[in-house]
C-alpha positions as CSV (number, residue, x, y, z in Angstrom):
1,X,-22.5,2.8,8.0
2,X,-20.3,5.7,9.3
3,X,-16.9,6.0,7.5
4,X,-14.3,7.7,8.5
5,X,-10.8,8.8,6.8
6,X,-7.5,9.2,8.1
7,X,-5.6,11.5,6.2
8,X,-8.9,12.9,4.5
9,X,-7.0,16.1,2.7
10,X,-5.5,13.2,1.1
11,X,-5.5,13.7,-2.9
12,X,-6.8,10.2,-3.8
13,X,-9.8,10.4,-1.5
14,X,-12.1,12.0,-4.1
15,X,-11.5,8.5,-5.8
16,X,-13.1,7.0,-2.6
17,X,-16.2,9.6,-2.8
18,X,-16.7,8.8,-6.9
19,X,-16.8,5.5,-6.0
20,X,-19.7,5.8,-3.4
21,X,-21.9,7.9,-5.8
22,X,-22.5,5.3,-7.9
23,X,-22.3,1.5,-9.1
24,X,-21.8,-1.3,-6.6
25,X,-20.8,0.5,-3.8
26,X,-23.6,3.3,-3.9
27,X,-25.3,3.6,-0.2
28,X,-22.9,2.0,1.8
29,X,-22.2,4.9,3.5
30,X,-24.5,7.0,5.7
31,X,-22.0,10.0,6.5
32,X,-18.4,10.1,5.5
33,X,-15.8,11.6,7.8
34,X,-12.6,13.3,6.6
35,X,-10.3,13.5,9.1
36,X,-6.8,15.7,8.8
37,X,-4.0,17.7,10.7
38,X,-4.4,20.0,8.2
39,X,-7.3,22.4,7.6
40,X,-6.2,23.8,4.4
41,X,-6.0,20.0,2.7
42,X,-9.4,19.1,4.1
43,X,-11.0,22.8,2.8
44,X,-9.6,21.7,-0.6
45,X,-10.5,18.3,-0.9
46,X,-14.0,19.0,0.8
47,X,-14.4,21.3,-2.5
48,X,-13.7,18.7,-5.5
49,X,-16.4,16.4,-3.2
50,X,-19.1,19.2,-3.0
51,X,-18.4,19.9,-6.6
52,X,-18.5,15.8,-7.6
53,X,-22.0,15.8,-5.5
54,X,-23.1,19.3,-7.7
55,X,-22.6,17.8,-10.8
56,X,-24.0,14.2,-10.1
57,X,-26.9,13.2,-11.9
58,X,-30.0,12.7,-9.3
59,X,-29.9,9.8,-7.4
60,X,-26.2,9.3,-8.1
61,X,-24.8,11.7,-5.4
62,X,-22.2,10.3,-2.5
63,X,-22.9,10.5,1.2
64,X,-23.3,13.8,3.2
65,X,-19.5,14.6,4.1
66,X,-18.2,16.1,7.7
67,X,-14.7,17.5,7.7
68,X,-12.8,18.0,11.3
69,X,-9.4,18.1,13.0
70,X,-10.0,16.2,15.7
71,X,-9.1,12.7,16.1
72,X,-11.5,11.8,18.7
73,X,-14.6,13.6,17.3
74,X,-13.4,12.1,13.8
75,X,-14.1,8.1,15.3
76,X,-16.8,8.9,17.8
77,X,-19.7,6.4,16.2
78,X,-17.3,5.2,13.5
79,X,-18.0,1.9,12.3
80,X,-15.3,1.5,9.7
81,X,-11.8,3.7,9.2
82,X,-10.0,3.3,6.2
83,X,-6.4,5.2,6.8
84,X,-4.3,7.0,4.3
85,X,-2.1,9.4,6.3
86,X,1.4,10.8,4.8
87,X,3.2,12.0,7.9
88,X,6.0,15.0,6.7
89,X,3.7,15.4,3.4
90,X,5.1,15.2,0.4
91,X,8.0,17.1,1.4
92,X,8.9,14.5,3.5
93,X,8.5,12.0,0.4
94,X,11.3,14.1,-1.4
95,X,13.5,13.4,1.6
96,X,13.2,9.8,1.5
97,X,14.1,9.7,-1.8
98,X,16.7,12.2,-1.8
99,X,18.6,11.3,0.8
100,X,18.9,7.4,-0.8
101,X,19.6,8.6,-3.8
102,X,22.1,11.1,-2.9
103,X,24.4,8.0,-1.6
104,X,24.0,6.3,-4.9
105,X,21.2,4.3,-4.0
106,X,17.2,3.4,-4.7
107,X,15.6,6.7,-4.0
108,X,12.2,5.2,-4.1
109,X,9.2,5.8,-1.9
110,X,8.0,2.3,-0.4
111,X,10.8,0.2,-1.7
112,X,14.4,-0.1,0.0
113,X,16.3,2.7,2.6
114,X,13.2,5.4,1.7
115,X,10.0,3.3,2.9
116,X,12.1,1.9,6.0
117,X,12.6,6.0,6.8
118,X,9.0,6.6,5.6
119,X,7.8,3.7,8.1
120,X,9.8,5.0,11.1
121,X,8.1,8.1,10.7
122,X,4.4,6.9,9.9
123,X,4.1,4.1,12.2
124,X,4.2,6.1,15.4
125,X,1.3,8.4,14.5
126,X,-0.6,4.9,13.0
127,X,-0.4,3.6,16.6
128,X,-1.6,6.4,18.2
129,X,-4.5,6.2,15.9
130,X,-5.4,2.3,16.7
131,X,-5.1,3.0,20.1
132,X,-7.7,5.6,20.1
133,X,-9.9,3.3,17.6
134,X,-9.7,0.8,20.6
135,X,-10.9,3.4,23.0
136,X,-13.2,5.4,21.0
137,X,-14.8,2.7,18.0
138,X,-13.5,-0.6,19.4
139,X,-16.0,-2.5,17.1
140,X,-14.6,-1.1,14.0
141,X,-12.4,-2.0,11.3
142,X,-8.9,-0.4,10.1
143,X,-8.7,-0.3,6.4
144,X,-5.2,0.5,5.8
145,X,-3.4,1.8,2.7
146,X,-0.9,3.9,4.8
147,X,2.4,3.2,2.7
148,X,4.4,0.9,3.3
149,X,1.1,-1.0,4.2
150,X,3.0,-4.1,5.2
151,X,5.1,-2.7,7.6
152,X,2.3,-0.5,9.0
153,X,-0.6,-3.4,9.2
154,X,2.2,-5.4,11.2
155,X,2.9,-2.9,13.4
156,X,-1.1,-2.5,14.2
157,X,-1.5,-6.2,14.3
158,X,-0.4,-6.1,18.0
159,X,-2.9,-2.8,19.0
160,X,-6.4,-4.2,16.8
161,X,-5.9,-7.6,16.3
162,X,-7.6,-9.2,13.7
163,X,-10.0,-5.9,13.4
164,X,-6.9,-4.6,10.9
165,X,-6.3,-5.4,7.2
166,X,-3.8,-3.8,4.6
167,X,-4.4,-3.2,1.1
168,X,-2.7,-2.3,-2.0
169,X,-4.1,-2.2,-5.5
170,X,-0.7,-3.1,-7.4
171,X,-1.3,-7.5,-6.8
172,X,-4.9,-7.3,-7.5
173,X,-4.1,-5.3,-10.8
174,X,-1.4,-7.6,-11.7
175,X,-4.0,-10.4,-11.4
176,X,-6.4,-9.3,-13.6
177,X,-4.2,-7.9,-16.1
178,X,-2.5,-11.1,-16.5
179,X,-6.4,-12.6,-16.8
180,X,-7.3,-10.4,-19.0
181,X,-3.7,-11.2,-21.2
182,X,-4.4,-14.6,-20.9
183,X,-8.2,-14.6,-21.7
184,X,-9.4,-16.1,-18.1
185,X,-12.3,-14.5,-16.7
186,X,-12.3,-13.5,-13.2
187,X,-15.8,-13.4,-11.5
188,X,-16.1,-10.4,-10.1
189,X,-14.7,-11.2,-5.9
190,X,-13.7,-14.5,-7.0
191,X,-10.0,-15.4,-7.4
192,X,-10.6,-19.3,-8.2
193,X,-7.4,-20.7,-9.8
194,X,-5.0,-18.0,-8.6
195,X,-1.6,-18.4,-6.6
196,X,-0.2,-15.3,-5.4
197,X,2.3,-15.2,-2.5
198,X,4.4,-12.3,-1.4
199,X,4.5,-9.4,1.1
200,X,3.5,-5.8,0.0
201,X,5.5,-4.2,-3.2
202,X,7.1,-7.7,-2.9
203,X,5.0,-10.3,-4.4
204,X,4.5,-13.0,-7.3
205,X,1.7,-14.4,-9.1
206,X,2.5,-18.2,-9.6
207,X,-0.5,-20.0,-10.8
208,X,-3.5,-18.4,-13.1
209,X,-6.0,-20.9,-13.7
210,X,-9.1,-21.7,-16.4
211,X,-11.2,-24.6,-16.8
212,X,-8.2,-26.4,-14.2
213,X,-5.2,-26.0,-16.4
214,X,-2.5,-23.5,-15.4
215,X,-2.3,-21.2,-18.3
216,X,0.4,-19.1,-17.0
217,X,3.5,-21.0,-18.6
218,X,1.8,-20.3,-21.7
219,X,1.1,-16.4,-21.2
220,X,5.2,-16.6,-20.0
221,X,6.0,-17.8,-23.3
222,X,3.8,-15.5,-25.4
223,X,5.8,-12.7,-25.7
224,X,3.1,-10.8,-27.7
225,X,0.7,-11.3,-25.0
226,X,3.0,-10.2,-22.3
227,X,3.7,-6.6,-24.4
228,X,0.0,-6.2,-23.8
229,X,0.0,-5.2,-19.9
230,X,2.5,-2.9,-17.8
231,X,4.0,-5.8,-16.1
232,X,4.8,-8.2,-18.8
233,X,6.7,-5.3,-20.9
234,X,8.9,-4.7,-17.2
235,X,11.2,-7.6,-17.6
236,X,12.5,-9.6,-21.0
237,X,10.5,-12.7,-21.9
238,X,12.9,-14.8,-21.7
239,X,14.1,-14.2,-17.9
240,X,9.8,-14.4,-17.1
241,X,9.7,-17.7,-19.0
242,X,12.6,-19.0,-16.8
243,X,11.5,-17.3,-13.5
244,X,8.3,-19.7,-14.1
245,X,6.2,-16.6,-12.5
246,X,5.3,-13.1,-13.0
247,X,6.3,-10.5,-10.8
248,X,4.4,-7.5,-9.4
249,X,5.9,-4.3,-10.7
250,X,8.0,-3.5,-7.5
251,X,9.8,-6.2,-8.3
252,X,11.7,-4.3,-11.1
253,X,13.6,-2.5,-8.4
254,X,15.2,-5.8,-7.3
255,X,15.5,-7.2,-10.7
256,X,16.5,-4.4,-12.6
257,X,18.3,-2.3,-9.5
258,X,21.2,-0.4,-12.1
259,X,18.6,0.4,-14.7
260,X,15.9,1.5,-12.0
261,X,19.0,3.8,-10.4
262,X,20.4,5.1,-13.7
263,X,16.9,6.5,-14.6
264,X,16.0,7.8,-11.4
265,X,19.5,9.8,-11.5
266,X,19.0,11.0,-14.6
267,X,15.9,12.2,-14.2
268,X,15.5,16.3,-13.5
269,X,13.4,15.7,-10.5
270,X,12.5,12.6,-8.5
271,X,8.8,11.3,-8.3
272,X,8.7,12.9,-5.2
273,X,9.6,16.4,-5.9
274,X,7.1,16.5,-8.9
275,X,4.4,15.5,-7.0
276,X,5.3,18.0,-3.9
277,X,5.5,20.6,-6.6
278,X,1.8,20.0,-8.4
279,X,0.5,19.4,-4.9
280,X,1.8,23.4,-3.8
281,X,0.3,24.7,-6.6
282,X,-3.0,23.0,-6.8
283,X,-4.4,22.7,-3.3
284,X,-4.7,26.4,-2.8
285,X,-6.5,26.3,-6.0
286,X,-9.0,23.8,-5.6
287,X,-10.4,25.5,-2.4
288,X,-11.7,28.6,-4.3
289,X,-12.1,26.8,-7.6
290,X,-15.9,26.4,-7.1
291,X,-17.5,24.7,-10.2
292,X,-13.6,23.8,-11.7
293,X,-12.4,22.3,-8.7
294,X,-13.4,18.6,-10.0
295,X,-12.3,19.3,-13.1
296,X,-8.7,21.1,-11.8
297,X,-8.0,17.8,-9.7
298,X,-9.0,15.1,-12.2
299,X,-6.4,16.7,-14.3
300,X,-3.7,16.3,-11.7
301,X,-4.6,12.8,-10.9
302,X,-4.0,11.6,-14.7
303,X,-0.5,13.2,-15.0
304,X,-0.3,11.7,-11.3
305,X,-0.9,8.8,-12.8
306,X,0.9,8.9,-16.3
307,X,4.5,9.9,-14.1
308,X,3.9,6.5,-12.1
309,X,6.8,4.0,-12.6
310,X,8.0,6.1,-15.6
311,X,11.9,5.1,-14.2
312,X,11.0,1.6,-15.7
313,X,9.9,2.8,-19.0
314,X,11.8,4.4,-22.4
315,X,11.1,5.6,-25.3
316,X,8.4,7.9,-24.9
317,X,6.4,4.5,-23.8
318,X,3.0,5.4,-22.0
319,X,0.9,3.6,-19.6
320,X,-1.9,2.0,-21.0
321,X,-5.3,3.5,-20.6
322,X,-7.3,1.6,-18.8
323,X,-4.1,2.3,-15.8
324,X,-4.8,5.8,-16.8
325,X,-8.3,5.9,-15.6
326,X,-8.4,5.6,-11.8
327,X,-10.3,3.3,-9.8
328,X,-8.3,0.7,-8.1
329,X,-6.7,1.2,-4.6
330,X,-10.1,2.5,-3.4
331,X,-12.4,-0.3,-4.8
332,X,-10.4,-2.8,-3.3
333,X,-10.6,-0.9,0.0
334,X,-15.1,-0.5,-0.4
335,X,-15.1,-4.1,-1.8
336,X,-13.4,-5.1,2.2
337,X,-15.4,-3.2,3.7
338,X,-18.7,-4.0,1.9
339,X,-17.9,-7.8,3.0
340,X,-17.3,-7.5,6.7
341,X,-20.3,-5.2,6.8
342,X,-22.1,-8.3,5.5
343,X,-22.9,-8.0,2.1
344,X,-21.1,-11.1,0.7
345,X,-18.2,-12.6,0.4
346,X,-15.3,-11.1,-1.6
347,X,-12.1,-13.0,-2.4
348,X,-9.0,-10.1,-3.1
349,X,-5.3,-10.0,-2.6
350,X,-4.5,-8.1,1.0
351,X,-2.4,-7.9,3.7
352,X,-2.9,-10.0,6.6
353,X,-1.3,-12.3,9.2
354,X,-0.3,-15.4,7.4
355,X,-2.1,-18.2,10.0
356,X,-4.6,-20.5,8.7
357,X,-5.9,-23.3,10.6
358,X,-3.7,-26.4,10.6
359,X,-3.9,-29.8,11.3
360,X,-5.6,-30.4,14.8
361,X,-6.7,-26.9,14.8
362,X,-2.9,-25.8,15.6
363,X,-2.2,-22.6,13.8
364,X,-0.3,-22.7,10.2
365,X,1.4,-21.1,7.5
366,X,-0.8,-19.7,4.2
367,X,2.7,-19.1,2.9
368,X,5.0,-22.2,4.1
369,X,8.2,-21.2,4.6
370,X,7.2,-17.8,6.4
371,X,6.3,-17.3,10.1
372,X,2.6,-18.0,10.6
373,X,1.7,-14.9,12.7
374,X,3.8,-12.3,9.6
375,X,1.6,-10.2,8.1
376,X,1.9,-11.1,4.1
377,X,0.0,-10.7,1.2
378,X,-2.1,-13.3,-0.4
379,X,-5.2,-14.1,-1.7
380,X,-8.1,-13.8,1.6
381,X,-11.8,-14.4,1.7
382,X,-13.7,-11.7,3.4
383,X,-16.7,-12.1,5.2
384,X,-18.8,-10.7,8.0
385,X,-16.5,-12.6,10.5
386,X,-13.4,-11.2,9.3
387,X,-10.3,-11.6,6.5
388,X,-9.1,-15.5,5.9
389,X,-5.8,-16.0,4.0
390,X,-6.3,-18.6,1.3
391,X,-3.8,-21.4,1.5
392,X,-0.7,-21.2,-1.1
393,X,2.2,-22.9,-2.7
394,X,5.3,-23.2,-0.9
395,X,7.5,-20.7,-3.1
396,X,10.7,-20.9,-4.7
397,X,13.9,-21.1,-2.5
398,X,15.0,-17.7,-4.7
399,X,11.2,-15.6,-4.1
400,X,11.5,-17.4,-0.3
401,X,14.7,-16.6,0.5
402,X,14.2,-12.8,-0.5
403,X,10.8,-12.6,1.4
404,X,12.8,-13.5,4.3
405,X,15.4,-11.2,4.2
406,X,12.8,-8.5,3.8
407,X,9.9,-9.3,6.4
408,X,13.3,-9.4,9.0
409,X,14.0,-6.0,7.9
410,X,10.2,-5.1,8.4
411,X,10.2,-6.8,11.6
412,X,13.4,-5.0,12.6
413,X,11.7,-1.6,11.3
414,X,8.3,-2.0,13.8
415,X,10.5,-2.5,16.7
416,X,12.0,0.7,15.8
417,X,9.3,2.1,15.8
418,X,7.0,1.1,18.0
419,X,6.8,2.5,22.0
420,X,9.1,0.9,24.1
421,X,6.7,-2.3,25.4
422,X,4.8,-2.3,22.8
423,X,6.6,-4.0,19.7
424,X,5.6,-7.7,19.1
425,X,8.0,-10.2,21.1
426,X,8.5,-14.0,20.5
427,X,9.6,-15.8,17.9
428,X,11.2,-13.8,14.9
429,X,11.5,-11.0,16.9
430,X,15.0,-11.6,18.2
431,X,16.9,-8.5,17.7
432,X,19.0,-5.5,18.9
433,X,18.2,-3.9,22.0
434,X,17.4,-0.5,21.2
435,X,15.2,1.4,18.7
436,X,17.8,3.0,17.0
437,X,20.2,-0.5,16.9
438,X,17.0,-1.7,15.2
439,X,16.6,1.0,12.6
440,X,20.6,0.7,11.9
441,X,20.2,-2.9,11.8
442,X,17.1,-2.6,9.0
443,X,19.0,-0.4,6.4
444,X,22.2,-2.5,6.9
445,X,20.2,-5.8,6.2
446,X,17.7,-4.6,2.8
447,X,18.6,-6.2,0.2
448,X,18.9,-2.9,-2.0
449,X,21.2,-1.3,0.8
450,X,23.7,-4.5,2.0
451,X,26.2,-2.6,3.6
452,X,26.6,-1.5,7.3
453,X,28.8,1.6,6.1
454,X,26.2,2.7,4.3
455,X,23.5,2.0,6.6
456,X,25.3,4.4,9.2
457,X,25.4,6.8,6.7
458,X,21.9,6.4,5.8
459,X,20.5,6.7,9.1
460,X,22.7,9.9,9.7
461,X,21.3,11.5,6.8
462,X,17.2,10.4,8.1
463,X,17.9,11.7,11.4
464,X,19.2,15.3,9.6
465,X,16.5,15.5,7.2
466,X,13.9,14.0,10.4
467,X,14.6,15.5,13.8
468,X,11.6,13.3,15.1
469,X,14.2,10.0,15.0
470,X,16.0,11.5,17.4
471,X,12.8,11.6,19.7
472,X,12.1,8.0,18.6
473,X,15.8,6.9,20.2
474,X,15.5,9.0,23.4
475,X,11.8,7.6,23.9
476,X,13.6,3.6,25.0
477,X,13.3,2.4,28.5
């Protein structure tokens, strides 16, 4: 199999490459593509690979790697493409936040007003790529982790069909965190007993089974237990054991909006600016680094990693370990593609349209409540013929009415963004007229933004920091 990356100067794709050198997922791939708009990323990257492969005990080395600039040599004979792109960089990440945060409000990457701007910047290029997949590889599959992988797997939906599926690591993890808490063992690609609904960085785990018994309500109540994994010591024990559910770490932002604020303001940089500022320093570095390079980025990634979510923790607190180590976005992504290449069925938590058969073969809701053709994320099976959503629970008029309010802002974001003709029409899809109405309409409706002042003020402050908006607005019929 030929895999190719999108956004291969990425810094998380060595994860993707330690993966394929050894374990389960050792000789999937025959070549691996890196793809990138910038040659200085990929020259850096391609370095900590050739040093991983150097270092590798025999046998254990990953696939041979090609590296190119070129989109359409990149899928020529591609059978899968797993997509990580970060349009703007990580300097556009500090404007996202910054400009949020400025106004007094969540200056967060993926959650409220800075992954709507981060999706009206990414979507557009995301397009462009599934429309050349469809002329180039039409028999491949899109992988995507492109942030905010909700929004951006809806907005492909309409380009690739069901030949497009989004995933995150963050349910997956809560999943088997709360197992592990619990003492339920999960087969490995089996989820049997779990409930999860939700849509990405929006999502709740409602039902965790062993032997047939729900042993969630007692995990809820064990406040012991809970202080054992990342997302039981996010929220007091006593507002889990009366929300009946636990919910995945984004959540805190809705939950505990002041707190999540206060920290972020207090803080000397935001996420974003530390991460543009290692990410300066090191890339030059790992391209001439030679032997060190592996060493020099494995390094960054743990303090990556150690900074992640710290607005939600005090007193010194540090992420647990096992967190610490690496290794879950990009198995989730190789454990997809290993089951539509044929080599089992897998069962995981992804992002994909919420239909499932229904009576008389008439399509129907895997979430009830939500429209059947939104892209959500649930529990799926995965097979060679393609990603099924497991049915769920209808959810709680609070968790449904908030999933509601945000996959209309979503909705409201891909029309935006999308080309003129090309955003999904029919039901749900009712709204303003033109891109930029749309956008306005979006920040004004997020939960975490709830104000049309400060939408408008919002949007100005995008369009500033992003001239490219401006392009988006002229670009309607």
């Amino acid at each position: 199999m030929r895999l190719m990356i999108a956004g291969g100067g990425g810094f998380r794709v060595p994860l993707v490459y330690r993966a394929l050198s050894a374990g389960p997922f050792a000789g999937l791939v025959r070549e691996l593509v890196l793809y990138d708009v910038d040659a200085g990323r990929l020259a850096a990257i391609e370095a900590v690979l050739a040093c991983l492969r150097e270092q590798a005990p025999p046998g254990s080395q990953g696939p041979p790697v090609r590296t190119t600039t070129a989109l359409n040599d990149a899928l020529t004979g591609v059978d899968m493409v797993f997509a990580a792109i970060r349009p703007g960089g990580t300097a556009g990440r500090t404007l996202d936040e910054r400009v949020a945060q400025d106004l007094g409000l969540l200056g967060q990457e993926t959650t409220g007003a800075g992954g709507i701007a981060y999706a009206l910047r990414t979507i557009p290029p995301m397009l462009e790529l599934g429309q050349a997949m469809q002329r180039l590889c039409p028999g491949a599959w899109l992988v995507n982790f492109t942030n905010p992988a909700g929004m951006v797997t809806e907005a492909l939906v309409p380009v690739l069909g069901s030949r497009v599926v989004g995933i995150c690591d963050s349910a997956g993890s809560l999943v088997r965190r709360a197992a592990r808490a619990a003492g339920v063992g999960l087969p490995e690609g089996r989820l049997d007993g779990v409930g999860y609904y939700g849509l990405n960085h929006l999502g709740w785990l409602y039902r965790l089974e062993a032997g047939g018994e729900d042993v969630l309500p007692g995990l809820l109540a064990d406040a012991g237990a809970l202080a054992g994994f990342e997302e039981g010591r996010l929220f007091p024990q006593p507002f889990l054991a009366a929300l009946g559910c636990l919910p995945n770490e984004y959540l805190y932002y809705y939950y505990e909006t002041a707190r999540a604020v206060a920290a972020m303001r207090a803080a000397a940089t935001t996420r974003g600016e530390s991460i543009h500022r290692q990410q300066v320093e090191l890339y030059p570095r790992l391209a001439s680094a030679g032997a060190d390079a592996y060493r020099l980025w494995d390094a960054a990634r743990r303090s990556r990693e150690e900074g992640y979510l710290a607005e939600a923790r005090s007193g010194g607190e540090q992420r647990d370990e096992e967190d610490l180590a690496g290794g879950g976005y990009e198995r989730v992504a190789l454990a997809v593609m290993r089951a539509l290449a044929g080599g089992g069925d897998a069962e995981l938590v992804l992002n994909t349209p919420n239909t499932v058969p229904g009576p008389g073969g008439v399509p129907d809701a895997a979430i009830p409540g939500l429209p059947a053709d939104a892209v959500v994320e649930v529990p799926a099976r995965v097979g060679a013929g393609g990603v099924v959503p497991l049915p769920q629970a209808r959810p709680a008029e609070a968790q449904l009415a908030l999933m509601l309010r945000v996959k209309e802002v979503e909705r409201l974001v891909v029309r935006a963004a999308a080309p003129a003709g090309a955003a999904p029409a029919g039901p749900g899809w009712a709204g303003p007229g033109t891109r930029r109405e749309a956008a306005l309409a979006a920040f004004a409706r997020h939960p975490l933004v709830d104000s049309d002042a400060l939408a408008a003020r919002l949007l100005s402050g995008y369009e500033a920091a992003f001239p490219q908006l401006r392009e988006l607005w002229r670009r309607d019929s």
